[in-house]
Residue, then its C-alpha position, 0 to 999 in steps of 0.5 A: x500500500x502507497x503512502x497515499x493511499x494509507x493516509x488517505x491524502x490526495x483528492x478527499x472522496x465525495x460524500x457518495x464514495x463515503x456512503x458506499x464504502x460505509x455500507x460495504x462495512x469498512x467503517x460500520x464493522x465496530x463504529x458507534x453512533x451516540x444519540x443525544x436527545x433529551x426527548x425519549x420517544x424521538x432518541x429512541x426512534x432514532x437509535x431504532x433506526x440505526x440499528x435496523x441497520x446494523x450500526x451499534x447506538x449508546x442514547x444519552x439524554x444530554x450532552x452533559x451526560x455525553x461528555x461525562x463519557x469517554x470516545x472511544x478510540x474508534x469510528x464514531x459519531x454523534x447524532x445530537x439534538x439542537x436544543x437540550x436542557x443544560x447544554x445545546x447542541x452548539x455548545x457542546x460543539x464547542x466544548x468539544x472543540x476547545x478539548x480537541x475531541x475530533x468527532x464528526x456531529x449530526x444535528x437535528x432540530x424542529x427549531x433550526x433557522x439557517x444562521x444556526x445551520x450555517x453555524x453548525x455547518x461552518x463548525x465542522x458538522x456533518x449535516x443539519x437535519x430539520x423534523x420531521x426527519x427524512x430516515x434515509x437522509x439521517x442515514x446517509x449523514x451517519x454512514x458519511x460521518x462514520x466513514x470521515x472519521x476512519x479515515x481520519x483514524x487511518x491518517x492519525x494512525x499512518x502520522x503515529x507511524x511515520x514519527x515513529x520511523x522518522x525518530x529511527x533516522x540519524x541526523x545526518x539521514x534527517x539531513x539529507x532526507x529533508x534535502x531531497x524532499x525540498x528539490x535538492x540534488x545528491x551533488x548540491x546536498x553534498x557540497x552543503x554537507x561537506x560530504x561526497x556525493x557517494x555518501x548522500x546516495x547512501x544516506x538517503x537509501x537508508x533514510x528512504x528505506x527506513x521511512x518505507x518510502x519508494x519515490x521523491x513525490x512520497x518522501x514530499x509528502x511525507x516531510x509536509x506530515x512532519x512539520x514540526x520535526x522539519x522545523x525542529x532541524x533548521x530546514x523550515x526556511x530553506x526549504x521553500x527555497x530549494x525547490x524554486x531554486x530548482x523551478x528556476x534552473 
């Protein structure tokens, strides 16, 4: 599998692709929905519905209630009310983004306006749906969420692995890597570091074996994923730099 295709960079699939590869199971298999509503006829319908399809559902009656829990460590995504005692909807969107809990949010109402959509929507949610809900278009919403958010677990997970193989790298394979991935040559990297060119093309083998990257196009998207270790060496500037140094040539 290609770097690419792990982290799931390059152009983001529509919310079509997103429905269907939810359904075929990829992202459904051991996802949760939460269902926040304080109205229990309407949180119940509502967690029927989801698990007439096969999606496992924990209801609660409050985002109080909500965030007293824990998120799990796996695709999920919250189906919330807009006004409920205690805490609304929006709020609870805020709270969740001042912690930085990354969870995909459905909203449902009978008392939406559009400055509240638009809110809701430019907050980051999924979807704003308005009662009496239209069942297949709330399932729709959930199985795009669900979808989302495994694939951002894949992106965080690839990111986890491409630190961990980055801290396995001498510096002066870091060196030479971070050169490459700017537009540098083996002979220009050589004349900066001193070194003969046999050398750089031995350092960057093993940094590019050890990174388990196959070409320059991944390695670049590789160090845009390791921002703060590039500016941690010193090649933030230079960087920019380098590569229109070679546009120019």
């Amino acid at each position: 599998m290609s770097f690419q295709s792990a982290t799931g960079l390059g152009h983001p699939p529509t919310d079509e692709a997103l429905v269907r590869q939810t359904k075929s199971g990829s992202a459904s298999a051991d996802a949760v929905v939460f269902v926040i509503e304080s109205d229990d006829p309407a949180r119940n319908a509502i967690k029927q519905l989801l698990e007439s399809v096969g999606l496992h559902v924990e209801p609660f009656r409050s985002a109080v209630e909500f965030l007293d829990g824990v998120v799990p460590e796996k695709p999920c995504c919250v189906v919330l009310a807009l006004r409920m005692p205690m805490m609304s909807g929006l709020t609870l969107q805020e709270e969740l983004t001042k912690t930085g809990i990354h969870v995909p949010l459905i909203f449902v109402t009978g008392y939406g306006s559009i400055d509240t959509a638009v809110r809701a929507m430019k907050a980051g949610a999924v979807d704003f749906l308005t009662k009496p809900i239209n069942e297949q278009k709330l399932l729709d919403a959930v199985f795009v969420a669900l979808e989302r958010d495994r694939l951002r677990h894949a992106q965080e997970d690839a990111l986890a692995g491409t630190r961990k193989r980055f801290k396995t790298l001498t510096p002066r394979e870091r060196d030479v890597l971070f050169r490459v991935a700017a537009g540098r040559l083996n002979k220009q990297i050589a004349d900066e570091l001193c070194v003969s060119e046999v050398m750089i093309k031995v350092h960057r083998s093993h940094a590019m074996r050890k990174m388990n990257v196959k070409s320059v196009p991944e390695l670049v998207r590789m160090s845009d994923l390791l921002q703060s270790e590039l500016s941690a060496s010193g090649m933030r500037e230079s960087a920019p730099r380098a590569a229109k140094a070679k546009q120019f040539r």
